[in-house]
N, C-alpha and C positions, 0 to 999 in steps of 0.2 A: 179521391173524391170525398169530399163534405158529405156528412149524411144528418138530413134537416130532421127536425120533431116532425113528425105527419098535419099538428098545425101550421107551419111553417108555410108563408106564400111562395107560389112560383113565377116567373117571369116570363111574357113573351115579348121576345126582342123586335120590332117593329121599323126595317128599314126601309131603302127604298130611295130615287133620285130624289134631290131637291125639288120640292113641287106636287109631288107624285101624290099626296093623299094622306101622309101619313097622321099629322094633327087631325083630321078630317074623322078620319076610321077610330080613332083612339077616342073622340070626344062621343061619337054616333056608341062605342062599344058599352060606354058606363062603366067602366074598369076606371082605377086607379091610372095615373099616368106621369112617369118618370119625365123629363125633357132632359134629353141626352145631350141637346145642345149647349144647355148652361156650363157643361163640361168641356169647352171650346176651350183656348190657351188664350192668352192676354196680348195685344198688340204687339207687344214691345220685349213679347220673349223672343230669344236669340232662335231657338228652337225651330221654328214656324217656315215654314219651306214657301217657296217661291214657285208663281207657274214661269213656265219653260222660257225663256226668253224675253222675260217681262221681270217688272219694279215689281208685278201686283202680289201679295200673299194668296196661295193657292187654300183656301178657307174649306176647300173640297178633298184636300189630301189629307189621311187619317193622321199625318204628323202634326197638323192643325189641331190636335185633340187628345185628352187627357184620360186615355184608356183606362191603368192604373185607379186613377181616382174613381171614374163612371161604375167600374167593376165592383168596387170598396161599399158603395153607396148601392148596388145593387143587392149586392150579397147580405151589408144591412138591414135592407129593407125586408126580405128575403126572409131572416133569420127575428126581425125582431117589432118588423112594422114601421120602424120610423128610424129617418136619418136628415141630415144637415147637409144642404145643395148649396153650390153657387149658385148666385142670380147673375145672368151674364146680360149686357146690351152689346147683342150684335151690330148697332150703330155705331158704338163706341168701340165695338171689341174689346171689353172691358168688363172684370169681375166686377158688379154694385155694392153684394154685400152677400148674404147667406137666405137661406130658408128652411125651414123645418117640414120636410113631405110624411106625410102619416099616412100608410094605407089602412091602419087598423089592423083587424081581424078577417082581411078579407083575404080567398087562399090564390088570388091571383091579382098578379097587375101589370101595366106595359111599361115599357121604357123603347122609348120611339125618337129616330134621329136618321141622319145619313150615315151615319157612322156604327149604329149597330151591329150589322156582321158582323164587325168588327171582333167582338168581345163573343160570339158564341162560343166557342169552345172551352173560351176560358169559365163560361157560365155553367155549360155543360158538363164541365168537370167539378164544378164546385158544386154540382148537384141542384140547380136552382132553375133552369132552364126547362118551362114547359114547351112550348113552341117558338121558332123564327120564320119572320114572314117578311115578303121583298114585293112590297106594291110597286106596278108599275101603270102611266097610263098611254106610254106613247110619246115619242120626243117632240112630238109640234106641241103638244096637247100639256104636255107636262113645261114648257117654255113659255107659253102664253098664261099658266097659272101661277107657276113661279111671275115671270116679272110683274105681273099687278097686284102678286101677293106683295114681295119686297120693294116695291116701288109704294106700294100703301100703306106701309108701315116703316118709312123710311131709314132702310136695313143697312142701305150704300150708295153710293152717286150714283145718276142714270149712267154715267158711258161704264161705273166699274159694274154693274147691274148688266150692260146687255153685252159686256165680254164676256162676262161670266156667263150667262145666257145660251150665248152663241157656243161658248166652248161644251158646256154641259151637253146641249142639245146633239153636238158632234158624239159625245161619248156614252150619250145616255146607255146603249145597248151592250157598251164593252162593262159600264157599272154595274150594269143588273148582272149580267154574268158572274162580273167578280163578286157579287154580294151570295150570289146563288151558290157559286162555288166555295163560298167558304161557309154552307150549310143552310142556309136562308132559302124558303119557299116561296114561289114567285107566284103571286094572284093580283086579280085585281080588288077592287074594295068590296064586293059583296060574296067573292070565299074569302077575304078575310075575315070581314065580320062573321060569317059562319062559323069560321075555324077559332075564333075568340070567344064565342060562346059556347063551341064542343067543348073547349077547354077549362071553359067557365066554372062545368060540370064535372070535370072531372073527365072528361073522356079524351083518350089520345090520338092527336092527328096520325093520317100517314107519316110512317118514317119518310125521314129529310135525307137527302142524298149525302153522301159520305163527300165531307168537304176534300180540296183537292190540294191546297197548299194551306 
């Protein structure tokens, strides 16, 4: 395990299904805020996994996404305040260019995505990990804010928009699970925001249940 300076910021990782709240609670928190998403993979890597019986890129499977790097850029920020992101168009699927995130001197900040669990443990172990949190609002509820999010910000076609949609919505509860189970606490948006301001402080959530795979 990494052992930070005691000025050294810590992270709350912030996931949760597509739709679910997570920019929403990150922007309402006043914290610093990572987009885990800009660490998506590029169109046209071989890499990039396929949903089941379809042409379509499955943009929802952690293979779609560049762990390694997200983690690098975490740990930087972490350790030093400031690092260099990609800037991704999810329209394009496509890295634009770079950007420089500076949290300052502040001793927390979020990094929030669908893909978060993902990287707890690895954070955890690097010592940088304050809290993990898994909004959820409900799979009607969370489909009908998703599509007029992505449909409004023109992220993908309507028909690849409401397969995606529709498949999501089928799995939302098997996601939260797998997100819970790999250490992520499951609230809705106002113990989150609670739990981002214990944190804020200095104070430490309930321990997180011991991930399972």
């Amino acid at each position: 395990m990494s052992i930070l300076s005691p000025s050294a910021a810590r992270v709350v990782l912030l996931c949760g299904p597509s739709g679910s709240g997570k920019s929403l609670v990150s922007a309402r928190s006043g914290l610093p805020v990572l987009r885990l998403d800009d660490f998506y993979k590029e169109g046209d890597d071989p890499t990039l996994p396929l949903v089941a019986g379809s042409s379509d890129i499955d943009w929802d499977h952690p293979d779609s996404w560049d762990a390694d790097v997200a983690v690098a850029a975490i740990v930087e920020l972490c350790r030093t305040g400031r690092t260099d992101v990609p800037v991704y168009d999810i329209s394009l699927s496509a890295r634009t260019g770079t950007e420089a995130v500076d949290v300052g001197r502040t001793p927390l900040f979020i990094a929030e995505g669908i893909f978060a669990a993902e990287v707890i443990t690895r954070c955890r172990e690097s010592g940088v990990l304050a809290d993990a949190l898994c909004l959820s609002r409900g799979p009607v509820r969370t489909f009908r804010r998703r599509f007029l999010r992505d449909l409004r910000e023109g992220r993908k076609s309507v028909s690849f928009l409401l397969r995606r949609g529709w498949r999501l919505m089928r799995q939302e509860r098997s996601i939260v699970a797998r997100q819970t189970g790999l250490g992520a606490h499951a609230c809705d948006k106002d113990e989150a925001l609670g739990r981002l301001a214990a944190a804020a402080v200095g104070r430490r959530p309930a321990a997180a249940p011991t991930p399972t795979s």
